[in-house]
C-alpha positions in Angstrom: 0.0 0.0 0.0 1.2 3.2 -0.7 2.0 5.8 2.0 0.7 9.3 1.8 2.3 12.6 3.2 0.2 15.3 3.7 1.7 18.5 4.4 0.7 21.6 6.6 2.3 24.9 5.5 -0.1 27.2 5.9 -1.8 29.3 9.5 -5.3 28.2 10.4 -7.9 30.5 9.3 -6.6 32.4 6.7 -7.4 30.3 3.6 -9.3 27.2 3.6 -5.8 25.2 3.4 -5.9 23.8 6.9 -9.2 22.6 6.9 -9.6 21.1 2.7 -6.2 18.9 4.3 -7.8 17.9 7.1 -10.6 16.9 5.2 -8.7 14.9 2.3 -6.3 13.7 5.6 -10.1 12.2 7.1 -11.3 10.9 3.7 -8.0 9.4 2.6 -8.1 7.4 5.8 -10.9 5.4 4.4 -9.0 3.8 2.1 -5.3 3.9 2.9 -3.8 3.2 6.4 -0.3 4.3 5.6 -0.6 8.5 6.4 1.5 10.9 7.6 1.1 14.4 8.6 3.6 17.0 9.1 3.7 20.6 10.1 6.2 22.5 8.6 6.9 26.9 8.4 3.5 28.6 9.3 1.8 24.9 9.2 2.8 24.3 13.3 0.3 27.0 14.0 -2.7 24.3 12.7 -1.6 22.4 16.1 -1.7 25.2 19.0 -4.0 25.4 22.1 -6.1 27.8 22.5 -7.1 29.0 19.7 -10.6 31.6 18.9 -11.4 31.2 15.7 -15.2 32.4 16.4 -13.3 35.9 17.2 -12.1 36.5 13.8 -16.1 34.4 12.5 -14.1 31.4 11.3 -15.2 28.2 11.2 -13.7 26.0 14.2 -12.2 23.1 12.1 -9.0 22.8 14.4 -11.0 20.8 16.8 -11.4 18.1 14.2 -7.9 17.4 14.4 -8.7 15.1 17.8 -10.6 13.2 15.3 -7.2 11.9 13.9 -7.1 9.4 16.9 -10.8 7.8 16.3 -8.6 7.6 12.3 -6.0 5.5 13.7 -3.7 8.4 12.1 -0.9 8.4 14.4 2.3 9.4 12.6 2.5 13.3 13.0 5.8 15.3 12.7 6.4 19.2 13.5 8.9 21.1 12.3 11.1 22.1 15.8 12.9 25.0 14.1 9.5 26.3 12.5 8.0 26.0 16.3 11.3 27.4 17.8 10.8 30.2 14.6 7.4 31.2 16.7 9.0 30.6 19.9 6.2 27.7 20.4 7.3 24.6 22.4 6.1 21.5 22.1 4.2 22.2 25.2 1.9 24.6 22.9 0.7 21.6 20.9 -2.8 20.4 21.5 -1.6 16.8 20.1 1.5 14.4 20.5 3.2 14.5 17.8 7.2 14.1 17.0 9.4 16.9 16.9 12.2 16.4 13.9 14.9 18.4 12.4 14.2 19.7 8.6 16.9 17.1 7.6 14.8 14.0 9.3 11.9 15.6 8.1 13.1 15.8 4.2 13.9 12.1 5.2 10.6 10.6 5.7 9.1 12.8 3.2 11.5 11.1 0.6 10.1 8.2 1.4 6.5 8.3 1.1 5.3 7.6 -2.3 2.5 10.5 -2.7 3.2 14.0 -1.1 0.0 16.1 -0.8 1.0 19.6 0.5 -1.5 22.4 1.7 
């Protein structure tokens, strides 16, 4: 089976990005187990706590990201220098999910077959 990278690059609510990947991440599911998802530049901000996105009359999609356990998706990767960029922590994160270097990163995206990026 083919594995699928799907990759975050963009900040929540500011185009529909984020939540058309989290879709095609929930959809894909259906019919391939082998997913990964990674955060990378502004894509770690998809991932923080506390976030208002009724304050700016967005739609609050970033809750649907806790959906990716019911999925059985559990390979997610951030970026540390993009959250160290921000001057986020891991600790910042609403979800577990690796921290890698960009060179591990380029690593494991080299090896997925399909690369999907948003």
């Amino acid at each position: 089976m083919k594995s699928i990278a799907f990759v975050f690059t963009t900040s929540p609510h500011t185009t529909a990005a984020g939540r058309e990947a989290l879709d095609a991440v929930l959809a894909t599911s259906a019919y391939s187990e082998n997913l990964s998802l990674f955060f990378i530049g502004d894509g770690v901000s998809q991932l923080l706590k506390h976030q208002q996105p009724q304050s700016i009359l967005s739609r609050d999609y970033i809750s649907a990201f806790r959906l990716l356990d019911l999925y059985e998706i559990e390979d997610l990767f951030v970026c540390d220098a993009s959250l160290n960029d921000f001057g986020f922590s891991a600790d910042d994160l609403f979800l577990d999910a690796q921290l890698l270097s960009g060179t591990e990163i380029a690593q494991k995206l080299a090896a997925c077959d399909v690369v999907l990026r948003f």
